[in-house]
N, C-alpha and C positions, 0 to 999 in steps of 0.2 A: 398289177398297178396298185390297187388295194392293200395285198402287201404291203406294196412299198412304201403307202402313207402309213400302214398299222406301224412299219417298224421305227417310220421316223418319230410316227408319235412315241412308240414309247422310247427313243433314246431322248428324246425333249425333255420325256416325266421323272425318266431315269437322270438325266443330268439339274432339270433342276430339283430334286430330291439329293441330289450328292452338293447341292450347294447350299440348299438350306438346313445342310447337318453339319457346314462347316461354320465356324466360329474363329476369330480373332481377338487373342486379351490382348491387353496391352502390358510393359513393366508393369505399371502400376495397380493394376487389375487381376481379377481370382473371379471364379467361375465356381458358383455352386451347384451343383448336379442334382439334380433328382433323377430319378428311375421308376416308372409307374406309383411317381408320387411319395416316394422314399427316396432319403438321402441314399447319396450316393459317392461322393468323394467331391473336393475341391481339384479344382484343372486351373491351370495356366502360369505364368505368363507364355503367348504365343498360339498358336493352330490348336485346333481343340474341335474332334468328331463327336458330334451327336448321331444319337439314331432318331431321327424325325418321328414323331406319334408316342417313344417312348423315355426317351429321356427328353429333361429341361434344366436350363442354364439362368441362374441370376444373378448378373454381373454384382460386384464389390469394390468399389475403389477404398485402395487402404492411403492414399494420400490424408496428410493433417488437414482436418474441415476447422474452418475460422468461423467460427458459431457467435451473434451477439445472441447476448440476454438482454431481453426486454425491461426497461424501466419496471422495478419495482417498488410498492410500496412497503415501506418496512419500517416498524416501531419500535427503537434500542430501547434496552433496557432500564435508561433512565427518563421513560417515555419521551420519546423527541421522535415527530412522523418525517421521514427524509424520504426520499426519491435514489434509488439504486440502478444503475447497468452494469453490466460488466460483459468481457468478452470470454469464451471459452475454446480451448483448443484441444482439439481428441482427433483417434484415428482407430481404424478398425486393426485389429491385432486377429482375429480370429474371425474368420468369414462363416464360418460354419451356424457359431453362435447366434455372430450378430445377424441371421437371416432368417435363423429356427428359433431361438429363445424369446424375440421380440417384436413385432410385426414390423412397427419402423423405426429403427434407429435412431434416426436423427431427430424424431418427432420426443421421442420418451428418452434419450440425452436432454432436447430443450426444458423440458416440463418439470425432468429433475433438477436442472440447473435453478432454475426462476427459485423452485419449493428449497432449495442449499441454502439461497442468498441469502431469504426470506428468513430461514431456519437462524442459519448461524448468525447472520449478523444483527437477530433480535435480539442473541443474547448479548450483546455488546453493548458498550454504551457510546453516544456520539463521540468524543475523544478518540475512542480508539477506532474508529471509522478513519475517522481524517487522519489521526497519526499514525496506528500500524497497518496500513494496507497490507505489507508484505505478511504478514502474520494471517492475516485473516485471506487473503490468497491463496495461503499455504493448507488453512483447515478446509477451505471450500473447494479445494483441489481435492485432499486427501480423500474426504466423503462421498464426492462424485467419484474418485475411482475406484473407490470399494463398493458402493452400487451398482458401477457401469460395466464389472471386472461379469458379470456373468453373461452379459449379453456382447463379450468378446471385444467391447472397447477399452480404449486407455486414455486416461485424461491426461495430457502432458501438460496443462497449465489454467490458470483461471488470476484475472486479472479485473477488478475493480475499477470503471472508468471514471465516473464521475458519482458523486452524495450531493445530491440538490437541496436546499434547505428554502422555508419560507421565508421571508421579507422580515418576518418580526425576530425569528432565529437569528438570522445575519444582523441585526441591530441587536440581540441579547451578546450572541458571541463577541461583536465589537466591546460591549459595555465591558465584557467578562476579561477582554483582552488588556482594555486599558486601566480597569481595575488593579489587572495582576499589574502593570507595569509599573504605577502610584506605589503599590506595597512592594515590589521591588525596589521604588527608589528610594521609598522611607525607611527600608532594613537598609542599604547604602549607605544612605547619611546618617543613620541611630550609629552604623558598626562604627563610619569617621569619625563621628561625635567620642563615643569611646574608644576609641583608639587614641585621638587626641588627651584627650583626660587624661589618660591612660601616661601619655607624655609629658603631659603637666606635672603630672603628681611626681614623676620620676626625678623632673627637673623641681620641682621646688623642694625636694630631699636633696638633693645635690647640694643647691644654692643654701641650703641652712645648716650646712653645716660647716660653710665658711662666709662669714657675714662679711668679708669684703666684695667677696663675687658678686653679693645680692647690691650692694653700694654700686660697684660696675654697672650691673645691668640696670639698674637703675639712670645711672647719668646716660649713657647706650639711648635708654629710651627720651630721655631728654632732649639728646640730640637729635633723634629723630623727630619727636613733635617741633623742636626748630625749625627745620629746615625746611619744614612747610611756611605758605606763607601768612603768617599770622601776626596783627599788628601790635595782640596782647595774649602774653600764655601765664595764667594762675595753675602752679601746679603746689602741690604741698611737698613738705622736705620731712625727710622722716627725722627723728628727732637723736639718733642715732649718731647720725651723720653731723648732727647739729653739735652732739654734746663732742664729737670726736674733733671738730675745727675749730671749738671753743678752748678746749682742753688747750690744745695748739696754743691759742693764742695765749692764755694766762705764761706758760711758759715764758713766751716768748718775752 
């Protein structure tokens, strides 16, 4: 009888010992092995034996992690203090790495990401904040993956959400806006102004060098000051005109 409990104990100990060496990844998941505390090989996706006491497993998901960065503070280069977030997105390429090279991943990705933003976008001036985001995405990408490339990650992107400015900024930038828009309009109307001229001068070379056209345009505009309505119109005659209907007349 004795037996018969010793043996059922140990097929209990024996079965759940063969079940706490079995393991399941998932697709998306890698299995880093140790061996009496040394690496040992990456296992999975799927069924994955351990030897209980001696080897150890730590799971990896290489799925893309959607990382915010936390508002920073950051002062461009034409000292203006603004307010920074952005989002970041990495995934583990190399399990081996990111498990042995760094303690936590995800911890010393964030920390780098904040210290990037901070970096790069100090040297920048506000302008190119708010206008080249994609430019400055692109360098604050490039930097986090060439730092993050030893600890077995990959940055696939980094994107800039929001540049918070203070109260008295947002009243500077307006001024600054509709400044430019005043000296846009007064280059507008300087160029019409000379352009016109420009068509004047062309037309009164025209007009003098046949002095009856200048007579035409003259009555032309005669006519037009009539047809408004006016009860008395003093206009002067030029004396041209005067001496050419007089001539006329002695003729006659």
């Amino acid at each position: 009888m004795f037996s018969d409990i010793g043996l059922g104990s140990i097929a209990i100990i024996l079965a759940m010992i063969a079940f706490a060496s079995l393991r399941v990844l998932r697709e998306y998941e890698r299995g880093v092995v140790f061996q009496l505390g040394r690496f040992w090989k990456v296992k999975g996706p799927g069924l994955v034996i351990l030897i209980p006491g001696i080897q150890q497993m730590v799971k990896v998901d290489l799925r893309t992690v959607t990382m915010d960065v936390p508002s920073q503070d950051v002062i461009s280069r034409d000292n203006v203090s603004v307010k920074v977030n952005a989002v970041v997105y990495f995934r583990v390429v190399d399990p081996q790495r990111a498990i042995i090279n760094v303690e936590n991943y995800y911890a010393a990705t964030s920390q780098l990401a904040q210290t990037m933003l901070r970096s790069i976008l100090g040297k920048h001036e506000l302008d190119d904040m708010l206008a080249e985001r994609e430019k400055l995405n692109l360098a604050i990408q490039k930097a986090l993956d060439a730092q993050t490339d030893s600890w077995g990650i990959k940055v696939a992107n980094v994107e800039i959400k929001n540049v918070d400015l203070n109260e008295n900024m947002i009243r500077a930038i307006a001024k600054q806006a509709e400044a430019e828009r005043e000296r846009r309009a007064k280059v507008i109307h300087a160029e019409g102004e000379l352009q016109a001229s420009e068509k004047l001068a062309q037309a009164a070379e025209v007009l003098s060098r046949c002095p009856s056209s200048l007579q035409l345009r003259y009555l032309e505009t005669l006519t037009t000051i009539a047809a408004d309505k006016n009860s008395t119109i003093v206009f002067p005659l030029p004396m041209d005109l005067i001496g050419a209907l007089l001539g006329k007349d002695n003729k006659d």
